[in-house]
N, CA, C and O atoms as a GROMACS GRO file, in nm:
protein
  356
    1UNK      N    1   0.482   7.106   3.210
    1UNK     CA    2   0.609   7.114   3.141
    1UNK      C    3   0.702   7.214   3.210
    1UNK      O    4   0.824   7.201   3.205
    2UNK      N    5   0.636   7.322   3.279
    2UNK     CA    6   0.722   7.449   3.283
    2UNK      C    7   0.812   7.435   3.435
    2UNK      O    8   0.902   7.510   3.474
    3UNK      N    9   0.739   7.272   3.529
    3UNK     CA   10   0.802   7.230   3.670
    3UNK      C   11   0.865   7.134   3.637
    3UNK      O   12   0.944   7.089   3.720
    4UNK      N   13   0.856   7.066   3.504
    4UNK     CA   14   0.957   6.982   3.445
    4UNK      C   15   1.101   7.029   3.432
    4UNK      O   16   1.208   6.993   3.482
    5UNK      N   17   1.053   7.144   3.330
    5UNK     CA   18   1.210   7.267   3.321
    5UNK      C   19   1.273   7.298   3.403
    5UNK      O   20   1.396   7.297   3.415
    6UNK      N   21   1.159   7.342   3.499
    6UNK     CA   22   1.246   7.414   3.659
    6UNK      C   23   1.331   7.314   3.738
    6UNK      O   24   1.431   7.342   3.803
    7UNK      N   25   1.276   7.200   3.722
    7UNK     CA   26   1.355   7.053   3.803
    7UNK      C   27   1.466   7.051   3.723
    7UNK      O   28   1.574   7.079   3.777
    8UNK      N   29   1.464   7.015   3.571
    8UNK     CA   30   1.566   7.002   3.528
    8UNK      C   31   1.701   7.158   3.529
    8UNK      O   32   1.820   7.137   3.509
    9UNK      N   33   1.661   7.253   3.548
    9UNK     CA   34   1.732   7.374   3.540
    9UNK      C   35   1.801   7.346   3.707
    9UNK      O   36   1.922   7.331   3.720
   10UNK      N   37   1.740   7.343   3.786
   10UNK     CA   38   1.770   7.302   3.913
   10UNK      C   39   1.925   7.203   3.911
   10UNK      O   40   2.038   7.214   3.958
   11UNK      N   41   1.860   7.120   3.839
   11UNK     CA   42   1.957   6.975   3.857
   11UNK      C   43   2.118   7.019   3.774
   11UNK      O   44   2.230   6.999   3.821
   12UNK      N   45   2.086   7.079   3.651
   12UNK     CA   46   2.210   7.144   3.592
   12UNK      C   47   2.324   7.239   3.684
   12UNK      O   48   2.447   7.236   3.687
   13UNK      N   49   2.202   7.343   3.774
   13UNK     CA   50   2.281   7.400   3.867
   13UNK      C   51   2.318   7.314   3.945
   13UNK      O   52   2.439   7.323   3.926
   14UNK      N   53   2.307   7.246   4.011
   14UNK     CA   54   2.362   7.172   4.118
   14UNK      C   55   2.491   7.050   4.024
   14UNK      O   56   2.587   7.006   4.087
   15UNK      N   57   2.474   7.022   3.909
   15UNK     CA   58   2.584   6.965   3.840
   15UNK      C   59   2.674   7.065   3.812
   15UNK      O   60   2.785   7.023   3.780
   16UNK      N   61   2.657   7.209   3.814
   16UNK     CA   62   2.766   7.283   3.750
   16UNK      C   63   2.865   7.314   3.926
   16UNK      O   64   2.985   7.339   3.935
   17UNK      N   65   2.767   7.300   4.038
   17UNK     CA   66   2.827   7.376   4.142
   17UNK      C   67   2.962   7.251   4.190
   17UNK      O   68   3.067   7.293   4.240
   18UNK      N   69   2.934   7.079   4.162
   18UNK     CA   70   2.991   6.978   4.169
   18UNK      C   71   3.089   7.017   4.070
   18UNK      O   72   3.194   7.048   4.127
   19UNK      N   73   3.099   7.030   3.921
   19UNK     CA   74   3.230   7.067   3.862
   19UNK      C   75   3.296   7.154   3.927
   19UNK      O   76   3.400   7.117   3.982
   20UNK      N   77   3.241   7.328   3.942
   20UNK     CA   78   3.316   7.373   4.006
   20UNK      C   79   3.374   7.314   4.098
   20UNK      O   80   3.495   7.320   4.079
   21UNK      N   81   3.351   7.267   4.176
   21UNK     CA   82   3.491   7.240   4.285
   21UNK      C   83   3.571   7.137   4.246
   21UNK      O   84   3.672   7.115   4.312
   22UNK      N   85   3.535   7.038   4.103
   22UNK     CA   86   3.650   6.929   4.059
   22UNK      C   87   3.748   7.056   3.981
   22UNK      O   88   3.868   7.056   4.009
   23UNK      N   89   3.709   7.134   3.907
   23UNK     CA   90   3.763   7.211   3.847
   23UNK      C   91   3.872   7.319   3.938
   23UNK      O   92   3.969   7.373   3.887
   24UNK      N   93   3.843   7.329   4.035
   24UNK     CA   94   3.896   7.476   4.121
   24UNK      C   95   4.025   7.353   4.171
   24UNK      O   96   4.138   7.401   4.170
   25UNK      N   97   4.017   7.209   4.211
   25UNK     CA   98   4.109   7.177   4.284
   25UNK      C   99   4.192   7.110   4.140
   25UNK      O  100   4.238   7.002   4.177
   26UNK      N  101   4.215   7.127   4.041
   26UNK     CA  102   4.306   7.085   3.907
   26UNK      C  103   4.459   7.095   3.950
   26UNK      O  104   4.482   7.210   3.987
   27UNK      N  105   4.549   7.031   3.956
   27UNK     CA  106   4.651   7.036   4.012
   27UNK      C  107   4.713   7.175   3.937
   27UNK      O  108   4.683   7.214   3.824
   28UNK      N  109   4.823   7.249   4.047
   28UNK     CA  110   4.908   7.368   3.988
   28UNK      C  111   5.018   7.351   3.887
   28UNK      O  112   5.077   7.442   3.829
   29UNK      N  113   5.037   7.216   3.875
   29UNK     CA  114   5.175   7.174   3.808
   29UNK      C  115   5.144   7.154   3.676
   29UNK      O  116   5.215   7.086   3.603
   30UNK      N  117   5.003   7.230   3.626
   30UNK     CA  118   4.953   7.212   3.459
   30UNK      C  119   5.013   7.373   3.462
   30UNK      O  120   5.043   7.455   3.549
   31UNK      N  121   5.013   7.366   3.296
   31UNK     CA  122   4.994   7.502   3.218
   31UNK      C  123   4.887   7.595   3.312
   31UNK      O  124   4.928   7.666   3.404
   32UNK      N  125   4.761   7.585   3.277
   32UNK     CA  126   4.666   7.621   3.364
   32UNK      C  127   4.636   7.603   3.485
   32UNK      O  128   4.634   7.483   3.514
   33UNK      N  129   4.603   7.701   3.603
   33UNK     CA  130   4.548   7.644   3.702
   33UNK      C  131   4.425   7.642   3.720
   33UNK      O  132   4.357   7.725   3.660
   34UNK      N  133   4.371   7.556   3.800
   34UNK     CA  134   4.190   7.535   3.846
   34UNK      C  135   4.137   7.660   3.872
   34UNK      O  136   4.039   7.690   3.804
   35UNK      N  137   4.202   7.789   4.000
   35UNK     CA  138   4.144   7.872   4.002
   35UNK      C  139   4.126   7.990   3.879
   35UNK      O  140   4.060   8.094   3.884
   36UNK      N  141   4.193   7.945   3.787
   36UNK     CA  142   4.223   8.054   3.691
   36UNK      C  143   4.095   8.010   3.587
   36UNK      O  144   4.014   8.090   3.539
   37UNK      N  145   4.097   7.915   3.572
   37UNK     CA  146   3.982   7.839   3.511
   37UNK      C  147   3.847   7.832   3.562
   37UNK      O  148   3.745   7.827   3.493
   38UNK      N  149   3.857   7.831   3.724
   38UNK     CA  150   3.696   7.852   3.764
   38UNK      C  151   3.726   7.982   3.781
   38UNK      O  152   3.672   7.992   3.891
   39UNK      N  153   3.759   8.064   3.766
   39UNK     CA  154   3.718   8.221   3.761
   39UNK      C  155   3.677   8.305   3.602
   39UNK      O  156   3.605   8.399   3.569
   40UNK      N  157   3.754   8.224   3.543
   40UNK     CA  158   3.765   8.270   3.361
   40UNK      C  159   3.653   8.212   3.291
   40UNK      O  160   3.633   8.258   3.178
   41UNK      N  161   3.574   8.118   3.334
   41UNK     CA  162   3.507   8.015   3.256
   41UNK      C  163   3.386   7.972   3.311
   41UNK      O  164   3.286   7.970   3.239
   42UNK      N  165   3.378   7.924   3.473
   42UNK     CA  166   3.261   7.856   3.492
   42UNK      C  167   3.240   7.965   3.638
   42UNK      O  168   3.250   7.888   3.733
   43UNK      N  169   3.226   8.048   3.669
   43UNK     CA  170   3.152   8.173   3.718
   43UNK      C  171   3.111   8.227   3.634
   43UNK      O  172   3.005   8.274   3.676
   44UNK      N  173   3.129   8.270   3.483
   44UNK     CA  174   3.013   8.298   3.403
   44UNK      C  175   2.917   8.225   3.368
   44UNK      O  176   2.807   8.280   3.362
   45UNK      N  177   2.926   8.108   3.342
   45UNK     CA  178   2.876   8.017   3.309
   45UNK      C  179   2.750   7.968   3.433
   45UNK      O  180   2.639   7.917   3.414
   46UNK      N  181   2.802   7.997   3.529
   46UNK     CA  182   2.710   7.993   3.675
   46UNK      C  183   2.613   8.098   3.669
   46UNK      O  184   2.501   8.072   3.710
   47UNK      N  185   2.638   8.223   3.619
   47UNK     CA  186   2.564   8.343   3.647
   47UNK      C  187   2.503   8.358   3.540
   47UNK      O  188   2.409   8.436   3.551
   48UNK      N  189   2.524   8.294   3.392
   48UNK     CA  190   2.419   8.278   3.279
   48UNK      C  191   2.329   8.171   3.329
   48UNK      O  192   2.209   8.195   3.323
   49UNK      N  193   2.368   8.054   3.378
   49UNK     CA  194   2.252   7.991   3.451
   49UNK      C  195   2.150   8.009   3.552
   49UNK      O  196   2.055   7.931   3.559
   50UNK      N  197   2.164   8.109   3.632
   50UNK     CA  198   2.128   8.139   3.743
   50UNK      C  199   2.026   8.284   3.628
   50UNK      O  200   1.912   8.300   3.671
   51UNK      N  201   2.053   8.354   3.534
   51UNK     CA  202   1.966   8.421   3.489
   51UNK      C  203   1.920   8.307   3.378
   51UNK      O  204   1.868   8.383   3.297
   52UNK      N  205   1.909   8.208   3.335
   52UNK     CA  206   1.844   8.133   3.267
   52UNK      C  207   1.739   8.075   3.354
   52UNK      O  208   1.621   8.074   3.321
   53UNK      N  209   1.774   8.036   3.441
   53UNK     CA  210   1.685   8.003   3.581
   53UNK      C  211   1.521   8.095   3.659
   53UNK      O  212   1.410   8.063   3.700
   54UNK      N  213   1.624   8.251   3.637
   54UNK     CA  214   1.521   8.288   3.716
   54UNK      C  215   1.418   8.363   3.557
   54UNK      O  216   1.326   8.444   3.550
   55UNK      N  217   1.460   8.319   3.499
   55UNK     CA  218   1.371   8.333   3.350
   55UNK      C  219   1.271   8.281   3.349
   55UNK      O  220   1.165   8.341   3.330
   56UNK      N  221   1.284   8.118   3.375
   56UNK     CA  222   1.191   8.067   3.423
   56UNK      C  223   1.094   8.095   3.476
   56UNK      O  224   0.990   8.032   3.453
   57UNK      N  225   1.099   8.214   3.577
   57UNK     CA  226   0.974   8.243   3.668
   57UNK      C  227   0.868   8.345   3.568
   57UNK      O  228   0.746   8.335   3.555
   58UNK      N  229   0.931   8.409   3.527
   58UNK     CA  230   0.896   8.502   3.434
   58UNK      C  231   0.774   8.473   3.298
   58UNK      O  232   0.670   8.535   3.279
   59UNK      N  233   0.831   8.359   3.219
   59UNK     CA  234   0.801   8.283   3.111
   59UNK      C  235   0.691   8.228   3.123
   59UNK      O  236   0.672   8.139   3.206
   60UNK      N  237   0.582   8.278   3.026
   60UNK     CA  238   0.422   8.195   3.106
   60UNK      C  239   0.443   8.100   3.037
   60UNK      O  240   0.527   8.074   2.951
   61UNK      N  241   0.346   8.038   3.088
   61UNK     CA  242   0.334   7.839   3.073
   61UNK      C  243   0.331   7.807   2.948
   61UNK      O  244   0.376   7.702   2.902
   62UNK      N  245   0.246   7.947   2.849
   62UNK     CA  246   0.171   7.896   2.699
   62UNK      C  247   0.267   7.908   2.610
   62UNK      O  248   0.259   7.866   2.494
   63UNK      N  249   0.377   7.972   2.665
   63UNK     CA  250   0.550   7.964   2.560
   63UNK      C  251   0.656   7.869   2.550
   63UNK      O  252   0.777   7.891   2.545
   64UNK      N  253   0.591   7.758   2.547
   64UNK     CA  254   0.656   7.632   2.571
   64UNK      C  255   0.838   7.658   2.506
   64UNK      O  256   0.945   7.629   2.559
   65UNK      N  257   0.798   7.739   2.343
   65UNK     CA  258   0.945   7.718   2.290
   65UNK      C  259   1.054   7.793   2.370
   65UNK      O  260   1.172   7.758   2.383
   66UNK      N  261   1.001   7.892   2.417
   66UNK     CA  262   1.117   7.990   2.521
   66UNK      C  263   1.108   7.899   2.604
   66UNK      O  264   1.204   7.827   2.577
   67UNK      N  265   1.048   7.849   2.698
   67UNK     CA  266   1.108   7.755   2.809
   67UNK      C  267   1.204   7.651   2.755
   67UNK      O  268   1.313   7.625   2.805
   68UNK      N  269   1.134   7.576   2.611
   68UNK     CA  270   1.237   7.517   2.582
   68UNK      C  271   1.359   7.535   2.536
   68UNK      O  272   1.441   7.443   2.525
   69UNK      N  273   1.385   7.680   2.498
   69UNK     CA  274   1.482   7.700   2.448
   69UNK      C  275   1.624   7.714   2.545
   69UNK      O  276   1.743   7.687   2.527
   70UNK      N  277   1.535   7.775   2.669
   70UNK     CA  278   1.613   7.830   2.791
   70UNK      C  279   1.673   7.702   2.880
   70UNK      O  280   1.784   7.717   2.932
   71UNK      N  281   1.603   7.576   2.899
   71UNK     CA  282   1.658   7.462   2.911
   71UNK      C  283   1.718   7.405   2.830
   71UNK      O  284   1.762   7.297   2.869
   72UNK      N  285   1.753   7.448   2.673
   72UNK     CA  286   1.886   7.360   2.644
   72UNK      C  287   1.977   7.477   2.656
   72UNK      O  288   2.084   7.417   2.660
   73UNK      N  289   2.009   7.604   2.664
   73UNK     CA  290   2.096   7.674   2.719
   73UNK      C  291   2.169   7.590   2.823
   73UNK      O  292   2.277   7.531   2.827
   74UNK      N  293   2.029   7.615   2.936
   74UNK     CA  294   2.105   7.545   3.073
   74UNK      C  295   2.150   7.426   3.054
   74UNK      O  296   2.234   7.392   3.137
   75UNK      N  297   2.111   7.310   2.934
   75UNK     CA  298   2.224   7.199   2.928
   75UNK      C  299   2.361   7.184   2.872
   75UNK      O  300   2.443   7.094   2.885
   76UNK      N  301   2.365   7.310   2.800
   76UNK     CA  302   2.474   7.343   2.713
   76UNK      C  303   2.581   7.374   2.805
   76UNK      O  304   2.689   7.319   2.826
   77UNK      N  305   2.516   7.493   2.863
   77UNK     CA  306   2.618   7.546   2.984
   77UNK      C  307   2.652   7.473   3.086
   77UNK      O  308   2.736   7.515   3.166
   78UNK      N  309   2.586   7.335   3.102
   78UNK     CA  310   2.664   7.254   3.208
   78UNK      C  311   2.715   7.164   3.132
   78UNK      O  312   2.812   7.108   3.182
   79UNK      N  313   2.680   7.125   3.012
   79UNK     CA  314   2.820   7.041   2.935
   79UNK      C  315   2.935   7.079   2.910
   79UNK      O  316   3.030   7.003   2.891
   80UNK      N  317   2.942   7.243   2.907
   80UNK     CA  318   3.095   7.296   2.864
   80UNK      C  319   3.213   7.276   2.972
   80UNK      O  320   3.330   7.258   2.938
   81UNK      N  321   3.167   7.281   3.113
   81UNK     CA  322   3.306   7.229   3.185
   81UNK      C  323   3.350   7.055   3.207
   81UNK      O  324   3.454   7.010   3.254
   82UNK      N  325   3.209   6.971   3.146
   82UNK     CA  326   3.275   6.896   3.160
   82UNK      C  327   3.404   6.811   3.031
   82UNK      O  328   3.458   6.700   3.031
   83UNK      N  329   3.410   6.902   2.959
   83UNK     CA  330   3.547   6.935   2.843
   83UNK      C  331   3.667   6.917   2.908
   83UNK      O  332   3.752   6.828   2.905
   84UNK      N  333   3.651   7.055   2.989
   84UNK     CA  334   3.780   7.072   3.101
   84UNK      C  335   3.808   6.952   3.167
   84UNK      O  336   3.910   6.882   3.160
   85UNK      N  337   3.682   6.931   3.248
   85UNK     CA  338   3.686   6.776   3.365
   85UNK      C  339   3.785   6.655   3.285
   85UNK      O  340   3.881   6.596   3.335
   86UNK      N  341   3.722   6.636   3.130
   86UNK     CA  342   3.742   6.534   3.054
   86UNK      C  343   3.901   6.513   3.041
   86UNK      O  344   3.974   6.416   3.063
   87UNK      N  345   3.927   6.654   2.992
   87UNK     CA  346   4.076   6.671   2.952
   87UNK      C  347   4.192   6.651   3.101
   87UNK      O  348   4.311   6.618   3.097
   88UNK      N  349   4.131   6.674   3.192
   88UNK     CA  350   4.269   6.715   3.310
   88UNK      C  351   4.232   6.597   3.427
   88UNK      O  352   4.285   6.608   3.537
   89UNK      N  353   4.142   6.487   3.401
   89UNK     CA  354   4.083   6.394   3.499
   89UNK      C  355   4.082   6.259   3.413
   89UNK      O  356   4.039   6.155   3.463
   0.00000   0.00000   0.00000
């Protein structure tokens, strides 16, 4: 279960690093711009994943609910930019 998590925690990061860059190039001619938004929003969101991640290593095998808990974090946190994506794409 616990190389199940790690694959899937993996795969979230690599979906959040793909928003970032739909997000960073958001045209300037909105209210908001992309860089203002990938700096305010999904660089935290990167660096709560990246310590949700290396949690993982930490977390023995026989605590299934903390692993599980820590993988829907990491799905949460890669569903929240695609809000942004939704709204400006």
């Amino acid at each position: 279960m616990k190389q199940k998590l790690k694959v899937l925690s993996v795969f979230c990061i690599f979906l959040n690093i793909i928003q970032m860059y739909f997000i960073y190039i958001i045209p300037k001619d909105d209210s908001i711009s992309g860089p203002l938004l990938w700096l305010v929003i999904l660089v935290p969101i990167f660096i709560l994943q990246l310590i949700s991640f290396m949690l993982f290593f930490v977390t023995e095998q026989q605590n299934k609910r903390k692993l599980f808990i820590l993988a829907l974090i990491n799905l949460f946190l890669t569903a929240l930019p695609f809000c942004i994506l939704l709204k400006y794409y």
